[in-house]
N, C-alpha and C positions, 0 to 999 in steps of 0.2 A: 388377920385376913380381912381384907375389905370386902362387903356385900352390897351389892347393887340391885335397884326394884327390880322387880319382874317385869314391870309396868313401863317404866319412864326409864329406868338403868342411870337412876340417879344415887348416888352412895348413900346406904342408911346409916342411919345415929342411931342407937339405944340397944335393945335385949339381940343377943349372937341367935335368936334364933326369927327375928324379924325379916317379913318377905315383900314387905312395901315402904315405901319413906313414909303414906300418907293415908289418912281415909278412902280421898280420892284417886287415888292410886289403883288402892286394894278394890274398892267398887267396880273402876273402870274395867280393869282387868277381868271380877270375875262375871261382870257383864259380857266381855268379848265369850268369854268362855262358855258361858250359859245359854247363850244366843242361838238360834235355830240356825242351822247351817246353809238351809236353801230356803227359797222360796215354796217348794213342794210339800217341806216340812213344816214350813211356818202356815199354809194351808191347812194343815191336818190336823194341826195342832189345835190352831183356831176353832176350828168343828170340831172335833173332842171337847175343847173349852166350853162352848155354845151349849153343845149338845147337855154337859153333867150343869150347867147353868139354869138351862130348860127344866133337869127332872129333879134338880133342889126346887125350884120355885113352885112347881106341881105339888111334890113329895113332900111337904113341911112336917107329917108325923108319920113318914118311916116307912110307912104301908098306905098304899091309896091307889085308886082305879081313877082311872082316864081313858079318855078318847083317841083313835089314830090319828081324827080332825083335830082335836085339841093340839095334838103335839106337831102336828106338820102348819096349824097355824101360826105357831110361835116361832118355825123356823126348824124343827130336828130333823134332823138327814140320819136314816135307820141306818144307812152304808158306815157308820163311824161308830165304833166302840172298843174299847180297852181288854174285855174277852170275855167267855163265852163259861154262863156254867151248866154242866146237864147233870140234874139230878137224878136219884135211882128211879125215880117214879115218871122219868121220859120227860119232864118238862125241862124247857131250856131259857136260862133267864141269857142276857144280854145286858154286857155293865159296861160304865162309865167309871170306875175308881170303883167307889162304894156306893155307888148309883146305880141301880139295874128295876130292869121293864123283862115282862113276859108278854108274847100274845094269848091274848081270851075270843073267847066265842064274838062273835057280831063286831068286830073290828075294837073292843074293845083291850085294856093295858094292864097289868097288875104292874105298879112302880113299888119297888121295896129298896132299901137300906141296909147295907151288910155291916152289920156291927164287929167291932173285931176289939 
C-alpha cells in the first residue's frame, strides 16, 4: 500500500508507519496546525504571552511584591489571565500558567510561582 505526506501528498520511502516524506514537510504541516486560527486569537494569545513575560522578569525568586505602577509600566493588561484561584482564607490569586499576582493594600502586588 502506498502512502503519501500529509503535507505535500508526495509518496513516502521508508518505515510503513511514516506520515511525511521530509523534515520539512512534517514542520510545515504541524505549523499549519499549531497556528492561531483568527486574528482575535492570536491577540489574546499575545497578551497572555506578554503578560507571564512581565511577571517572570519581576518574579526571578518565586515570591516578590510589586507595584500596580510597576506592572502597567511595563505594559500588563489585568483583563488577561489563564485562571483564577481562591483560597480558603478569601484571597484570590490571578495566574498566567504558573505565574500568578494577588492584590495588597495601597495598590500594591504579591507575584508568586506555583510549583508543581
Amino acid at each position: 500500500m502506498e502512502k503519501s505526506c500529509l503535507e505535500c501528498n508526495e509518496k513516502i520511502v521508508g518505515r510503513e508507519d511514516k506520515k511525511f516524506c521530509s523534515d520539512g514537510c512534517r514542520n510545515a504541516y504541524n505549523n499549519k496546525m499549531n497556528k492561531d486560527s483568527t486574528n482575535y486569537m492570536r491577540n489574546i494569545n499575545n497578551k497572555l504571552r506578554k503578560n507571564y513575560r512581565i511577571l517572570m522578569e519581576l518574579n526571578v525568586e518565586g515570591k516578590t511584591k510589586t507595584t500596580r505602577t510597576k506592572l502597567l509600566s511595563r505594559g500588563f493588561d489585568f483583563e488577561f489571565f489563564t485562571n483564577v484561584l481562591n483560597t480558603k482564607t478569601g484571597n484570590v490569586y490571578y495566574f498566567l500558567y504558573d505565574q500568578g499576582y494577588m492584590a495588597l493594600e495601597n495598590d500594591y502586588y504579591i507575584l508568586v510561582k506555583k510549583e508543581f
